[in-house]
N, CA, C and O atoms as a GROMACS GRO file, in nm:
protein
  376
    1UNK      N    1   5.620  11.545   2.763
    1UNK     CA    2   5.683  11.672   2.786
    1UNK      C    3   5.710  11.691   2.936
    1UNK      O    4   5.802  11.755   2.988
    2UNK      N    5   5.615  11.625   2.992
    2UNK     CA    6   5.647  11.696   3.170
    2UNK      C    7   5.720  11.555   3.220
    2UNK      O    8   5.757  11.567   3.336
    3UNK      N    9   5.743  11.456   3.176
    3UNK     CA   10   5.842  11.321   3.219
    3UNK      C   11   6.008  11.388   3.157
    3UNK      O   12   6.118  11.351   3.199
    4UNK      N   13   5.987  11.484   3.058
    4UNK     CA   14   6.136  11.497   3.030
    4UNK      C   15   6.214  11.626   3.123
    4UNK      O   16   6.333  11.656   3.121
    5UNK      N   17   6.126  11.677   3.186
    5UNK     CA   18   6.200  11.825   3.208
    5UNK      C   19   6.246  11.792   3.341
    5UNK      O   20   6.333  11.870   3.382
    6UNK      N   21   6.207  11.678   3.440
    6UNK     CA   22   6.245  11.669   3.549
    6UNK      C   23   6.325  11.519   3.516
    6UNK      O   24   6.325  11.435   3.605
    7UNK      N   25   6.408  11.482   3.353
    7UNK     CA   26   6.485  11.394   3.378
    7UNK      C   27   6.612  11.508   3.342
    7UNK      O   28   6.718  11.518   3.404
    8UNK      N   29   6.562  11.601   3.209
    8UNK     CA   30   6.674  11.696   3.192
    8UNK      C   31   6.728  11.783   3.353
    8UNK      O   32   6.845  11.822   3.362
    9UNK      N   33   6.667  11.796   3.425
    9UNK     CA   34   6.650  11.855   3.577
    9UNK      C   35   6.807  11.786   3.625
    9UNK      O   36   6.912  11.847   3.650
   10UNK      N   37   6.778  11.634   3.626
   10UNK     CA   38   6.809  11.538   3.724
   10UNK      C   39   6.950  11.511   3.675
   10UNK      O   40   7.046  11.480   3.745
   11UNK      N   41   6.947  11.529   3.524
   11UNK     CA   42   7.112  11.494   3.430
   11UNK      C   43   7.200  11.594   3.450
   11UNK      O   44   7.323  11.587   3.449
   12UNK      N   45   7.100  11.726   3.474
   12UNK     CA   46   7.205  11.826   3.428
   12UNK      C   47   7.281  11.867   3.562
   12UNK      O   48   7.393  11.916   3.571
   13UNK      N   49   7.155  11.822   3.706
   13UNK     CA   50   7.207  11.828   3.824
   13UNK      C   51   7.330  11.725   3.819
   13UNK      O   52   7.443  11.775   3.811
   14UNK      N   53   7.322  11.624   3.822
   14UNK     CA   54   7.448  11.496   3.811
   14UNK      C   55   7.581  11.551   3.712
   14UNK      O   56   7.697  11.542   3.751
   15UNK      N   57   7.556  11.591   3.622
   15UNK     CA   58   7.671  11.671   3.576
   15UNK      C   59   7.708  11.768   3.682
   15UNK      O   60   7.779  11.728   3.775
   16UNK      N   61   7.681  11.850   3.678
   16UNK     CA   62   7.711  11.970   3.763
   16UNK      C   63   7.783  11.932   3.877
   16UNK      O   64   7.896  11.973   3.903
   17UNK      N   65   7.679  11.809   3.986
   17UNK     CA   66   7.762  11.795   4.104
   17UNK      C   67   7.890  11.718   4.066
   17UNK      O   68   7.969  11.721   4.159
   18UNK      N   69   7.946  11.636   3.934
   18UNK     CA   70   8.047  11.557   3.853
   18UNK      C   71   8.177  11.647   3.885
   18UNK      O   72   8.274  11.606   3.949
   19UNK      N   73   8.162  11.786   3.825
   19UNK     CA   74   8.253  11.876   3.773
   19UNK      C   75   8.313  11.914   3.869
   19UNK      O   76   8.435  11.928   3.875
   20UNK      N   77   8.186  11.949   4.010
   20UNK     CA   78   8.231  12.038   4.126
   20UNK      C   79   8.311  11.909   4.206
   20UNK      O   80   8.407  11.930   4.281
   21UNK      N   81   8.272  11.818   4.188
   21UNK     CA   82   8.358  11.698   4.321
   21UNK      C   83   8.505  11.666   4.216
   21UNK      O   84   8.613  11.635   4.265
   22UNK      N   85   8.488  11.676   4.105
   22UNK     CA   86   8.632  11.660   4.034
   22UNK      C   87   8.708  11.762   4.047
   22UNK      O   88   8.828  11.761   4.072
   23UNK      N   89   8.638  11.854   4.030
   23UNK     CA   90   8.716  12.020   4.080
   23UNK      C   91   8.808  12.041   4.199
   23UNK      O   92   8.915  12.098   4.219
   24UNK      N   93   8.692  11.947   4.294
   24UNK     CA   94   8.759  11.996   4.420
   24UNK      C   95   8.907  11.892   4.465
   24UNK      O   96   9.004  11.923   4.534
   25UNK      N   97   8.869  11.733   4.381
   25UNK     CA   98   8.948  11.642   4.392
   25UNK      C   99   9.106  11.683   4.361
   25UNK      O  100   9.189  11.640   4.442
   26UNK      N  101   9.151  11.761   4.253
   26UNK     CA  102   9.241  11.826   4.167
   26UNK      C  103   9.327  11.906   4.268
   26UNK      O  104   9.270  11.986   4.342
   27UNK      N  105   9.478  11.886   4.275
   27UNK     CA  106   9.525  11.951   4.398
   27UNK      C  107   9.588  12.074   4.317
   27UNK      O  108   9.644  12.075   4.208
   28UNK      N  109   9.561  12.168   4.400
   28UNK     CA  110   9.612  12.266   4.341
   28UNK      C  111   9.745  12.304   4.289
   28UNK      O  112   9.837  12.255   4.354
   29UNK      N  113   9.783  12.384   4.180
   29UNK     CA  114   9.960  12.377   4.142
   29UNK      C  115  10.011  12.495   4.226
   29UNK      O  116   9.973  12.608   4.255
   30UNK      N  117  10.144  12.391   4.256
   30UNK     CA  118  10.240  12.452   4.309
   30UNK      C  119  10.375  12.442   4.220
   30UNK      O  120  10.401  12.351   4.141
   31UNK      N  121  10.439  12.533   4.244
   31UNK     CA  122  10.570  12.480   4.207
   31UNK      C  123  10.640  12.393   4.278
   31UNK      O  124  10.724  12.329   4.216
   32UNK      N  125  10.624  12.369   4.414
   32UNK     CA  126  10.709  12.238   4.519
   32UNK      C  127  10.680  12.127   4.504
   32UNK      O  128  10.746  12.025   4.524
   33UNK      N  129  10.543  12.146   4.454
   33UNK     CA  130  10.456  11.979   4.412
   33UNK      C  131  10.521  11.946   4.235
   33UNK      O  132  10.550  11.840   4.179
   34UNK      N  133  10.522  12.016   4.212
   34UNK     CA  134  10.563  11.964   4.070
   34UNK      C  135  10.729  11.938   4.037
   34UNK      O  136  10.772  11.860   3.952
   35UNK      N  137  10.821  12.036   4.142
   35UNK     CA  138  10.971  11.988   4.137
   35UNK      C  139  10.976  11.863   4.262
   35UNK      O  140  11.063  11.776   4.275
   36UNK      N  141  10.868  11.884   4.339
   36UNK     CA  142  10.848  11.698   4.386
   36UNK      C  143  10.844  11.589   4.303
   36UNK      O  144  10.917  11.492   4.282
   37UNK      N  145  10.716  11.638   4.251
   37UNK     CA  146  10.683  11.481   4.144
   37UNK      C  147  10.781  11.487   4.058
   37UNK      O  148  10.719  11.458   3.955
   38UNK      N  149  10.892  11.504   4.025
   38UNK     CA  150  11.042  11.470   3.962
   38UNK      C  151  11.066  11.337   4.036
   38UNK      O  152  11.069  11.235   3.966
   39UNK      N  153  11.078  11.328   4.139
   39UNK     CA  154  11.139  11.165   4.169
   39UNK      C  155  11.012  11.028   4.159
   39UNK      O  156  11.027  10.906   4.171
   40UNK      N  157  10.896  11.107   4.132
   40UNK     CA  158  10.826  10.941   4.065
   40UNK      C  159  10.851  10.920   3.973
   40UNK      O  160  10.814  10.810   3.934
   41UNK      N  161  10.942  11.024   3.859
   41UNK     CA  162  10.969  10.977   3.705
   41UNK      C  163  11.084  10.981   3.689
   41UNK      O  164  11.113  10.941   3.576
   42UNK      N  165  11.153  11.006   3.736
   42UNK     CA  166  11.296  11.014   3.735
   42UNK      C  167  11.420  10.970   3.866
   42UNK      O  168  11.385  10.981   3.983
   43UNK      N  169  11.520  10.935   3.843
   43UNK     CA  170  11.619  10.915   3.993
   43UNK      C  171  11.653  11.034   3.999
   43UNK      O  172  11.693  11.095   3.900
   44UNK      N  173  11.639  11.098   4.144
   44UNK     CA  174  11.676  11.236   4.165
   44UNK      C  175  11.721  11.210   4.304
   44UNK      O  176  11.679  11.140   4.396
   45UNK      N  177  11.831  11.298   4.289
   45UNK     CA  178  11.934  11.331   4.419
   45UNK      C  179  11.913  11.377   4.507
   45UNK      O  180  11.924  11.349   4.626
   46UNK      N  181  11.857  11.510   4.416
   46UNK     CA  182  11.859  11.665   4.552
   46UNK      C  183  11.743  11.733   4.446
   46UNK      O  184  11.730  11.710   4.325
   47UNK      N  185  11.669  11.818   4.528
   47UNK     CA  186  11.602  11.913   4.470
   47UNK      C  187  11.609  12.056   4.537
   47UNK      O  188  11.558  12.033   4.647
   48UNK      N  189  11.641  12.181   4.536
   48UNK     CA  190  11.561  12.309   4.598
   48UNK      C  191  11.544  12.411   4.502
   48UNK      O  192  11.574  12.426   4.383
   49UNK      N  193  11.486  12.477   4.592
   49UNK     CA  194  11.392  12.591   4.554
   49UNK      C  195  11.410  12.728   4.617
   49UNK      O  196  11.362  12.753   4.728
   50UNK      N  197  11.503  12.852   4.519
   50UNK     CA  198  11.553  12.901   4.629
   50UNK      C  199  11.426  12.997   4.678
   50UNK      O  200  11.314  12.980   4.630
   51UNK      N  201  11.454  13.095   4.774
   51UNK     CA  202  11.359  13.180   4.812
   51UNK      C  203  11.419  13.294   4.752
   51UNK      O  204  11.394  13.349   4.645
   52UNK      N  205  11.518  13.325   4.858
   52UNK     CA  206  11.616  13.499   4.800
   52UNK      C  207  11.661  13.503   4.677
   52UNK      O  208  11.666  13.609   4.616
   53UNK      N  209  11.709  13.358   4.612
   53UNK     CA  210  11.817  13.350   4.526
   53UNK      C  211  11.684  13.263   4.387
   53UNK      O  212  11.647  13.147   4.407
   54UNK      N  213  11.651  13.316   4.305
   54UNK     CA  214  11.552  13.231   4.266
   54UNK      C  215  11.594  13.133   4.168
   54UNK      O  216  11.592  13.172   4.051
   55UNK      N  217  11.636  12.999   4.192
   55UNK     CA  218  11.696  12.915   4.118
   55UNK      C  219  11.592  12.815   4.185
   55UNK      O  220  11.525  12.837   4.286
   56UNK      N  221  11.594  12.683   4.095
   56UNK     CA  222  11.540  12.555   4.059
   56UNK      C  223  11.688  12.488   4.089
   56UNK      O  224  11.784  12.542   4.034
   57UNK      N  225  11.705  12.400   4.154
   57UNK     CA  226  11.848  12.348   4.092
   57UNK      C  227  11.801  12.174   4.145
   57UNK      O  228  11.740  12.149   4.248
   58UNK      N  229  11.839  12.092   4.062
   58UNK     CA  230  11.792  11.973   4.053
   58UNK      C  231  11.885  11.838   4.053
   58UNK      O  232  11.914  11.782   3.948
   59UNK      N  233  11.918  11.805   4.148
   59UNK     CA  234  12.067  11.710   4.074
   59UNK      C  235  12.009  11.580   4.069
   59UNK      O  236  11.956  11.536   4.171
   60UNK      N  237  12.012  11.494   3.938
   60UNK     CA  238  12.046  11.354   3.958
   60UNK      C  239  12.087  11.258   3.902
   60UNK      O  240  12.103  11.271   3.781
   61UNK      N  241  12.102  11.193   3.932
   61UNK     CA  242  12.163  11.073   3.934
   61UNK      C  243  12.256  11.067   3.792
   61UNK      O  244  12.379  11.072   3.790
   62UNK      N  245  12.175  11.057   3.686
   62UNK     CA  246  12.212  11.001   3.559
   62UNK      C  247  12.213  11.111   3.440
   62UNK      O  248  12.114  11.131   3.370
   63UNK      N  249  12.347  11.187   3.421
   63UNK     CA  250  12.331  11.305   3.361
   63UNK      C  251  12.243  11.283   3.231
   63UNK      O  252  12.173  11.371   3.181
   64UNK      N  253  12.256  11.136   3.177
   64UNK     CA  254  12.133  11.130   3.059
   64UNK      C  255  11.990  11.162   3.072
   64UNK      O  256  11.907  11.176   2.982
   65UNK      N  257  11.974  11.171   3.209
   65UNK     CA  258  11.805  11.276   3.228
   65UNK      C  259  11.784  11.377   3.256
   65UNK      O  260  11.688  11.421   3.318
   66UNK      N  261  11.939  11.470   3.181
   66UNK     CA  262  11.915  11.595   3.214
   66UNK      C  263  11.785  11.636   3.120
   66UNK      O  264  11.677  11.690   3.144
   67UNK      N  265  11.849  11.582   2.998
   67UNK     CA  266  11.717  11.662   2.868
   67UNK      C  267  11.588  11.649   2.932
   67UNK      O  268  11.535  11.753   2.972
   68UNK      N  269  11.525  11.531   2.951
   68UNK     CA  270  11.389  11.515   2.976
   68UNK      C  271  11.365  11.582   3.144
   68UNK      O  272  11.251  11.628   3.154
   69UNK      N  273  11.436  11.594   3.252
   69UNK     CA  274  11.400  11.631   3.337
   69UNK      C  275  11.355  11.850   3.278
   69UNK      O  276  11.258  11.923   3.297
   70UNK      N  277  11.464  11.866   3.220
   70UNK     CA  278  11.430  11.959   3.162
   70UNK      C  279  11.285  11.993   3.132
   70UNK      O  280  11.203  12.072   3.180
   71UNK      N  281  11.285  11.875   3.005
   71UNK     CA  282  11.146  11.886   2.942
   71UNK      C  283  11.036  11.905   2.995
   71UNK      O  284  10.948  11.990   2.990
   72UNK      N  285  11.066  11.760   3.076
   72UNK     CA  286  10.941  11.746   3.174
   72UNK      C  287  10.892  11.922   3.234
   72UNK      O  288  10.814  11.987   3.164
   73UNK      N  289  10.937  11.968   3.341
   73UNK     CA  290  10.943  12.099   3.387
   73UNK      C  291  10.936  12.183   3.309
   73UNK      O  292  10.912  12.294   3.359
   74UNK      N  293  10.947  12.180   3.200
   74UNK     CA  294  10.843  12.347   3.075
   74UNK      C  295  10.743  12.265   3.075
   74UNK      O  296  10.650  12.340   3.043
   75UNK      N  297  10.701  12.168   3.090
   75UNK     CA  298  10.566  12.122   3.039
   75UNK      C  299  10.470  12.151   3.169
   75UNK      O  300  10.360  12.206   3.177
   76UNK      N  301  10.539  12.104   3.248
   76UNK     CA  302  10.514  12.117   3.394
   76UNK      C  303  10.477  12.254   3.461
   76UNK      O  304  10.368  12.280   3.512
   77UNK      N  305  10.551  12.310   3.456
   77UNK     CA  306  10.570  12.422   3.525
   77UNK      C  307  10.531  12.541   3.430
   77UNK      O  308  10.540  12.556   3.308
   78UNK      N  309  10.473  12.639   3.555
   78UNK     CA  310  10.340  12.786   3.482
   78UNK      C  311  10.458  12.860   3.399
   78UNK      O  312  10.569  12.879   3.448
   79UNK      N  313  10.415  12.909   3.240
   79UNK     CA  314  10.532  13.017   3.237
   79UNK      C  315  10.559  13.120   3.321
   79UNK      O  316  10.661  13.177   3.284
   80UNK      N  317  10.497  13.181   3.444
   80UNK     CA  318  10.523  13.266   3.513
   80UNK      C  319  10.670  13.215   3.550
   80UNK      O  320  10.777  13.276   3.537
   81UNK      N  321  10.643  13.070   3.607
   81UNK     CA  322  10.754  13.018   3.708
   81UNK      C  323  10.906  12.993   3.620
   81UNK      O  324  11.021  13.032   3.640
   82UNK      N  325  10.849  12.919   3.529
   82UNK     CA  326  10.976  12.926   3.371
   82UNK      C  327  11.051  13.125   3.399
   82UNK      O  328  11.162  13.162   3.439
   83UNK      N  329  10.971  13.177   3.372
   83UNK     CA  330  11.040  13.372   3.373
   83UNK      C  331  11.107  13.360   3.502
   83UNK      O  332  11.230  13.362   3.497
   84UNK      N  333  11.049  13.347   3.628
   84UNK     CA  334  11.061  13.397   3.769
   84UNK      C  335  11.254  13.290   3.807
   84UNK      O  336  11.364  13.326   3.850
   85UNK      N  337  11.214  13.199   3.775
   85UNK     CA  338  11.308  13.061   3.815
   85UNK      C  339  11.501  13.056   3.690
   85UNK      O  340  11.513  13.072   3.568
   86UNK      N  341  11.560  13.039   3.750
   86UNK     CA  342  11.625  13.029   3.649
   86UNK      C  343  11.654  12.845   3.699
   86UNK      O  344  11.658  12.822   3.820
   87UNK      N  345  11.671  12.723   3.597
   87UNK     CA  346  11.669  12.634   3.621
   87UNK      C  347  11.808  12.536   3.615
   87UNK      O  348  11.876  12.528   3.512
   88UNK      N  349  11.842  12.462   3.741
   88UNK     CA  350  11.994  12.381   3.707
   88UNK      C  351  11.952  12.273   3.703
   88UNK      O  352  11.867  12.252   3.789
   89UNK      N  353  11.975  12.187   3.637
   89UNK     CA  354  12.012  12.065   3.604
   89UNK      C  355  12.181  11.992   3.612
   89UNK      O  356  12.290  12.021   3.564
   90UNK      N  357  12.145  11.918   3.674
   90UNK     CA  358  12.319  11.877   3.674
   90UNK      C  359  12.323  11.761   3.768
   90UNK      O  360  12.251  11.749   3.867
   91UNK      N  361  12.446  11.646   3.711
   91UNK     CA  362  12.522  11.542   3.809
   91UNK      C  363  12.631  11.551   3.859
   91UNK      O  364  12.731  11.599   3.806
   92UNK      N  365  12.619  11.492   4.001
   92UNK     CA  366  12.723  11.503   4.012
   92UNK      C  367  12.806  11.359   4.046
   92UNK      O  368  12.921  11.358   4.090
   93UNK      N  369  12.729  11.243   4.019
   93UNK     CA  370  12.794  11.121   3.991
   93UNK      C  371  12.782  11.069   3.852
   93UNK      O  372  12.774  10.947   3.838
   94UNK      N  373  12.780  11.126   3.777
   94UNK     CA  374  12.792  11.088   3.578
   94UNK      C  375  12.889  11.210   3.521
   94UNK      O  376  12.916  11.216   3.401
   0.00000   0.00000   0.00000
């Protein structure tokens, strides 16, 4: 009984510090980071983000990735930002 309570002690500490260093590892969401990471999965042209004018507008390359660039970004992106954003997709070499 007294060999287990200071191994349960020792596991539950090692969990705990697990969660908090993965926690902290995890970069926080943005919307700039996530209409970034569009060009590790996709060929992309242009990206912005307006401030005054609140549009997404996204151009690239191959109008056949409009659907999934789409996709990608509801999956991606907070529904706040889906309401707040209105989103373009579009080529302008296809």
């Amino acid at each position: 009984m007294i060999k287990s309570k200071p191994g349960v002690l020792i596991l539950s500490s090692v969990i705990v510090l697990a969660i908090i260093f993965w926690y902290m590892q995890k970069e926080p969401y943005s919307t700039t980071r996530v209409v970034n990471s569009l060009s590790e999965k996709f060929e992309i042209q242009s990206t912005q983000i307006g401030i005054t004018d609140p549009v997404i507008s996204i151009d690239v390359y191959d109008k056949n990735d409009i659907p999934e660039v789409e996709k990608y970004l509801k999956e991606n992106l907070f529904k706040d930002d889906l309401r707040h954003y209105e989103i373009e997709i579009f080529s302008r070499w296809s």
